[in-house]
C-alpha positions in Angstrom: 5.8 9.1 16.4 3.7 6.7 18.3 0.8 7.0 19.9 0.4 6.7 24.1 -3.3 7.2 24.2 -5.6 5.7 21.5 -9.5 5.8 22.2 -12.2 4.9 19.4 -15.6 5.5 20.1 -15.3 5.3 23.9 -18.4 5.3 26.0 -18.5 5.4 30.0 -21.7 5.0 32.0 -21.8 6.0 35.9 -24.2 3.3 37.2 -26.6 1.4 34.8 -27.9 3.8 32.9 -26.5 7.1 32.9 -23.9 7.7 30.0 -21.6 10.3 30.6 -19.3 10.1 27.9 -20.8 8.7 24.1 -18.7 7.9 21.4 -15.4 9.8 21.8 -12.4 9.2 20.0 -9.0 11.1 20.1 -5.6 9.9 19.8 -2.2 11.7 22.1 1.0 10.9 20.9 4.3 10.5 22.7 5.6 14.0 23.6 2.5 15.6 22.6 0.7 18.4 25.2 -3.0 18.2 25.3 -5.6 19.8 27.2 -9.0 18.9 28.2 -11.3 22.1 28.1 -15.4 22.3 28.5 -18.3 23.0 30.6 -18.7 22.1 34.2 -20.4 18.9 33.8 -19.4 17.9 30.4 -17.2 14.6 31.2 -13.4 16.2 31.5 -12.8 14.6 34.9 -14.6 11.1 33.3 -12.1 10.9 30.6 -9.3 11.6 32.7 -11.1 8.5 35.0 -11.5 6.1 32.1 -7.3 6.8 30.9 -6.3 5.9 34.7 -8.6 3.0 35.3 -10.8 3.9 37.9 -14.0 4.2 35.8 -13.7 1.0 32.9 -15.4 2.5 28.9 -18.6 0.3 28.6 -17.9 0.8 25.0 -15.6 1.7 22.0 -11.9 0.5 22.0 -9.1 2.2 24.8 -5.3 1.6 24.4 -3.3 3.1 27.2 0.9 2.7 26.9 0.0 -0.4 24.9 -2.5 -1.8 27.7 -5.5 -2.6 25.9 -8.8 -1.9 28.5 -10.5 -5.0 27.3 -8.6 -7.1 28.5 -8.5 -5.9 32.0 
Protein backbone atom coordinates (compact mmCIF):
# COMPACT_ATOMS: atom_id res chain seq x y z
CA UNK A 1 0.00 0.00 0.00
CA UNK A 2 1.39 3.43 -0.54
CA UNK A 3 1.69 6.15 1.41
CA UNK A 4 -0.48 9.66 0.82
CA UNK A 5 0.97 11.50 3.72
CA UNK A 6 4.64 11.16 4.67
CA UNK A 7 6.16 13.72 7.25
CA UNK A 8 9.73 13.31 8.95
CA UNK A 9 10.65 15.51 11.55
CA UNK A 10 8.30 18.28 10.64
CA UNK A 11 8.48 21.56 12.43
CA UNK A 12 6.06 24.68 11.95
CA UNK A 13 6.59 28.08 13.59
CA UNK A 14 3.71 30.80 13.83
CA UNK A 15 5.74 34.04 13.32
CA UNK A 16 9.55 34.10 14.00
CA UNK A 17 9.93 32.45 16.86
CA UNK A 18 7.12 30.57 18.24
CA UNK A 19 7.27 26.75 17.31
CA UNK A 20 4.24 25.12 17.53
CA UNK A 21 4.83 21.85 16.19
CA UNK A 22 8.79 20.15 16.81
CA UNK A 23 9.89 17.28 15.24
CA UNK A 24 6.85 15.20 14.27
CA UNK A 25 6.80 12.38 12.05
CA UNK A 26 3.95 10.05 11.00
CA UNK A 27 3.18 8.45 7.87
CA UNK A 28 -1.06 7.70 6.44
CA UNK A 29 -1.45 5.35 3.89
CA UNK A 30 -3.95 5.20 1.04
CA UNK A 31 -7.30 4.00 2.45
CA UNK A 32 -6.10 4.32 5.99
CA UNK A 33 -8.47 6.31 8.76
CA UNK A 34 -6.64 8.35 11.16
CA UNK A 35 -7.45 10.70 13.82
CA UNK A 36 -5.80 13.56 15.29
CA UNK A 37 -6.62 13.59 19.17
CA UNK A 38 -4.93 16.08 22.08
CA UNK A 39 -5.24 18.96 24.29
CA UNK A 40 -6.67 22.24 23.30
CA UNK A 41 -3.63 23.89 22.31
CA UNK A 42 -1.40 21.16 21.46
CA UNK A 43 -1.04 21.75 17.44
CA UNK A 44 -3.99 19.40 15.91
CA UNK A 45 -5.41 22.27 13.92
CA UNK A 46 -1.38 23.26 12.85
CA UNK A 47 -0.91 19.87 11.38
CA UNK A 48 -3.97 19.77 9.63
CA UNK A 49 -2.63 23.52 8.33
CA UNK A 50 0.85 22.39 7.35
CA UNK A 51 -0.96 18.98 5.17
CA UNK A 52 -3.25 21.69 3.24
CA UNK A 53 -0.68 24.34 2.65
CA UNK A 54 -1.72 27.25 4.42
CA UNK A 55 1.04 27.21 7.16
CA UNK A 56 4.59 25.94 5.15
CA UNK A 57 6.96 23.26 7.95
CA UNK A 58 10.07 25.42 8.67
CA UNK A 59 11.64 22.07 9.06
CA UNK A 60 11.74 18.26 8.59
CA UNK A 61 10.70 16.69 5.19
CA UNK A 62 6.53 16.83 4.01
CA UNK A 63 5.23 14.66 1.03
CA UNK A 64 1.59 15.32 0.37
CA UNK A 65 -0.04 12.94 -2.80
CA UNK A 66 3.54 12.95 -4.11
CA UNK A 67 3.90 16.95 -3.79
CA UNK A 68 6.93 17.41 -2.00
CA UNK A 69 6.59 20.95 0.38
CA UNK A 70 10.11 21.99 -0.46
CA UNK A 71 9.69 22.65 -3.43
CA UNK A 72 6.79 24.88 -3.25
Amino acid sequence: MEYVIKANGLGVTYGRDEPVITDASMTIRSQEFVFITGKSGSGKSTIIKSLYGELLPNRGDLNVCGVDFKNI
